[in-house]
C-alpha positions, 0 to 999 in steps of 0.5 A: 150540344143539344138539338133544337127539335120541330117542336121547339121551333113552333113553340119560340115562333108562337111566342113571337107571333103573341109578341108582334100581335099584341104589340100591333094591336096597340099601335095600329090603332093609333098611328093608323095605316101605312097608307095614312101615315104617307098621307099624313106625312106633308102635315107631321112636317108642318106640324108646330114643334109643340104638336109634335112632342105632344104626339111624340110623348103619346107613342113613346109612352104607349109604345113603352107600356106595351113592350113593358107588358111583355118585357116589364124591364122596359118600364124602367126607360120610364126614368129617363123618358118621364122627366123628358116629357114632364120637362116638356110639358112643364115647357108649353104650360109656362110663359115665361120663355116664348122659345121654350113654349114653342119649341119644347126642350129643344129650346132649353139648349139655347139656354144651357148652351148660352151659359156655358158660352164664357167658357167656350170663348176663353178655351177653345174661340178666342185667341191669344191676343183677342180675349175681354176683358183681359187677354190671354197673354197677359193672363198666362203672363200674370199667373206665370210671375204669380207661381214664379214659373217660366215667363218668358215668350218662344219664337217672337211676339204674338202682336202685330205690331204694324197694326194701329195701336201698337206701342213700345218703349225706345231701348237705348244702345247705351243699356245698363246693368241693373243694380239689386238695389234698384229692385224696389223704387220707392215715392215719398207722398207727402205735402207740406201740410202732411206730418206722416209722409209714406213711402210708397212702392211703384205698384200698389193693390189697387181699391177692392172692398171687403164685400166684393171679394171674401174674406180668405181674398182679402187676407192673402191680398193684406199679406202679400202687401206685408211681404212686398211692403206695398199699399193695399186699397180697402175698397169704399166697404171699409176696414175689416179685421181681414185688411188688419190681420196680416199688418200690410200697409192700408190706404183706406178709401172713404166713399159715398156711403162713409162705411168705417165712418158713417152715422146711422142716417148715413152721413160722415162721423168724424170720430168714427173716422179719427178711431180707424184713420189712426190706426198704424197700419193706415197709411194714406186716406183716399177719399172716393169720388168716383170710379173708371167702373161706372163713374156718376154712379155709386158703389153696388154690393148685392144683397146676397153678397150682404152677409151680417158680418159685413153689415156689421162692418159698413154700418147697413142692415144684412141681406139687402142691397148697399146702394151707395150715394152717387156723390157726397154729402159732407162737401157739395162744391170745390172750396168745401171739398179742400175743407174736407181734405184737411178735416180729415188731415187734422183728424189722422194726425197729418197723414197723407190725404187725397182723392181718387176720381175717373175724369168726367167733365174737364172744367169740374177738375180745373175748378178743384185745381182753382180751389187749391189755389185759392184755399192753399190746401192740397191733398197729398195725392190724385188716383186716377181711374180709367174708365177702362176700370173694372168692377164686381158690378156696373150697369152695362151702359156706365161701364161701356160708355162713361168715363175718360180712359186712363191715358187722357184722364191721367195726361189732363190731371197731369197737364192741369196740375202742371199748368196751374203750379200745382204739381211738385207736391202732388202725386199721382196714381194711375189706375187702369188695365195695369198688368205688365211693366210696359204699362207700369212703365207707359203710366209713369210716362204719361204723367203718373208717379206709381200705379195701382192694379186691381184685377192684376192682383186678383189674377194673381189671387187665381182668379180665372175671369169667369165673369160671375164676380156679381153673381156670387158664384166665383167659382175660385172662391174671390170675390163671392161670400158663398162659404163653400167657393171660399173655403178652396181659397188658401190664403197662405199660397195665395199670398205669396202669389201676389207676392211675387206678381207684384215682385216680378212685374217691379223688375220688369219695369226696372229692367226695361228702364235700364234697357232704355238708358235711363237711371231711374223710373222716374226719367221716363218721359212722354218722348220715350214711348212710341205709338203707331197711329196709323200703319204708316205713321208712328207718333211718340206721346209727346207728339200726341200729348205735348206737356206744357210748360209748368205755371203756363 
């Protein structure tokens, strides 16, 4: 080992005396005495956020300049400081944003936390039990039967199940054993005037457009359908070649805007309609009068979800928004709307006909049901929506604050139907938070026939419910019209996803049947399904809706 001599230590002390003093010399001058800087001190606290990064910048930059006359590796900390501080000062230039003006990129993080805030709530705030719109039981419960894993529960039931609210279907202790072919209960819908009645499964896909969702969604929707042999609802944006590929059974949903069937200045086109109701693969026609989402109002597809293709397909120009009609303009009171519904009965070659609306005002319903009578033309099936229902975009106050949630909706149609005698050949179906075979099984109680289930379905898709649907960045590739999100989506494995979601909550539902005693779905009644009204007192549903007496 070498010595270090006298000379050497004199030489490295030089240096750093060369060091310290030039480095001084820049300093000092700026940010003053030590006796300034404690005389100062009570206003750097009270100096304004903004002052205080202009400052900030200043020493930070001088500082680096002068250690980088030394050292020239400290320039480059230039890369990381002078985006911060052109950020900052891009920051109190602008006016856009009070608290980024006042609290230069400090206040960026509120936005950046407040983005990523969906995400924290879902993983790491949120309970089992709490989560919105879709909580996570029954999300966990959704992919589980989707990917034909695991799906029963350990160490009894999260609920609690003495809080107001809870319910629970009465078990019997006379419970039967399911038969294999009880796994697929059908419902013929059909009236006397319909010449091609369907057979329908208790649990259908219900209404999403070509538009809201990719094209990759909706064939491995289409091909689900077709392994299950259940309905695919094509949503009011029309019959696209995706809804046709894979042959699942369609009922096709004529909206406001009568895309698949609509004349340029946007009214109803018969022959356009007779081409695509015709079609095999259609089964049932739904004619939209308005949905649980944002009911009163109609159907939103963003510009940027617009791309030619699905212009091309609803008949509109690409690019900009499709703002649907809030109501129709082929019919414009209940007789007209009966002239309606066997136009385009006659026009389908008899194929069943119905309509799909979220209960608004009462005496509107009552006053279809009069024109029935009074005209002596049904349609073969009512869709009630819930205002509970989702959409891939709703204004915040429809969504919250408009509309009859499902339960009192579907009882009043039920109700109302029975009362007038208008029941026996009408079939319901329930829409609406549908996800489990309680709900399915609670739905049929109520007053419904069978049930359709939409974000149900896209779960069972992979959807994650990172709330962007109208934002067209889904980041699974579900309901956006960005190539590159769409591209991950297989519709193959998805397919069969939905598939088995729809197969696994079937057999639930009939399982539970059994369990009560009953022999088919259709026994279910009002009486069978409990409620806690109160902590201390339980209702059953024909206490809370008492079902009139038919033709009363």
């Amino acid at each position: 080992m070498g010595s270090i001599h006298l000379t050497d230590l004199r030489s490295i002390a030089r240096s750093g005396g060369v060091i310290l003093n030039r480095t001084l010399m820049l300093i000092v001058p700026l940010i003053g005495s030590p006796f300034f800087i404690f005389m100062s001190f009570e206003w750097l606290v009270h100096m304004k956020a903004r002052q205080l990064f202009i400052l900030l910048s200043i020493l930070v930059t001088l500082v680096l300049i002068a250690l980088g006359t030394v050292y020239p590796g400290v320039f480059w900390s230039f890369l990381l400081v002078g985006p911060l501080i052109i950020m900052g000062t891009i920051d109190i230039c602008q006016k856009r944003h009070t608290i980024k003006r006042n609290f230069p990129l400090v206040g960026r993080m509120r936005y950046i936390l407040e983005s990523f805030r969906p995400e924290i709530m879902q993983y790491f705030v949120e309970t089992d039990t709490e989560g919105r719109p879709i909580n996570r039981i029954f999300r966990t419960l959704i992919y589980q039967r989707a990917k034909k894993t695991n799906d029963t529960t350990p160490f009894g039931t999260q609920m609690n199940v003495y809080r107001s609210g809870y319910e629970w279907l009465e078990h019997s202790i006379f419970a039967r054993q399911v038969r294999e072919d009880e796994m697929d209960p059908r419902v013929l819908i059909g009236g006397p005037d319909c010449t091609q009645p369907y057979s329908a499964s208790l649990l259908n896909i219900s209404a999403m457009s070509y538009g809201s969702l990719s094209n990759r969604a909706i064939l491995a929707l289409n091909k689900g359908a077709k392994l299950g042999h259940f309905a695919h609802n094509t949503g009011e944006g029309g019959i696209s070649p995706y809804h046709l590929e894979p042959g699942g059974d369609l009922i096709w949903q004529i909206g406001t805007g009568y895309f698949g069937c609509r004349t340029p200045d946007g009214h109803f086109d018969p022959e356009k309609f007779a081409v695509n109701a015709t079609l095999p693969q259609v089964k049932m026609i739904e004619i939209k009068l308005s949905q649980g989402a944002k009911p009163g109002h109609g159907g939103i597809l963003p510009g940027v979800k617009n791309t030619e293709e699905i212009a091309r397909i609803r008949g509109v120009k690409p690019g900009t928004d499709v703002l649907s009609p809030p109501s129709h303009r082929a019919f414009s009171n209940p007789t007209e709307f009966m002239a309606f519904i066997q136009q385009l009965r006659t026009l389908s070659g008899g194929k069943p006909i119905g309509f799909k609306l979220c209960i608004g005002k009462q005496e509107e319903f009552i006053a279809i049901c009069l024109a029935m009578k009074n005209t002596g033309i049904q349609p073969d099936f009512i869709s009630v929506d819930g205002g509970e229902g989702g959409t891939g975009a709703a204004p915040v106050e429809f969504s919250n604050s408009m509309g009859m949630p499902l339960r009192d909706g579907l009882v009043l149609v039920h109700d109302t139907l029975l009362k007038m005698g208008l029941r026996k050949h009408i079939k319901i179906i329930a829409s609406g938070k549908i996800f489990t075979g309680f709900h399915l099984a609670r739905a049929l109680a109520i007053g419904a026939d069978l049930v359709g289930s939409a974000r149900g379905m896209m779960l069972a898709l992979g959807c994650i419910q990172a709330l962007e649907c109208n934002k067209n960045t889904c980041p699974v590739g579900v309901a956006t019209q960005d190539k590159r999100l769409i591209r991950g989506l297989d519709p193959a494995d998805k397919s069969v996803r939905v598939y088995n979601f729809h197969r696994e909550t079937i057999k639930s539902m009939v399982e539970m049947t059994a369990a009560a005693g009953l022999d088919d779905p259709k026994d279910i009644q009002r009486r069978d399904i409990n409620r806690r009204v109160t902590t201390m007192k339980v209702m059953d549903y024909e206490e809370i809706y008492p079902t009139p007496e038919e033709g009363s």
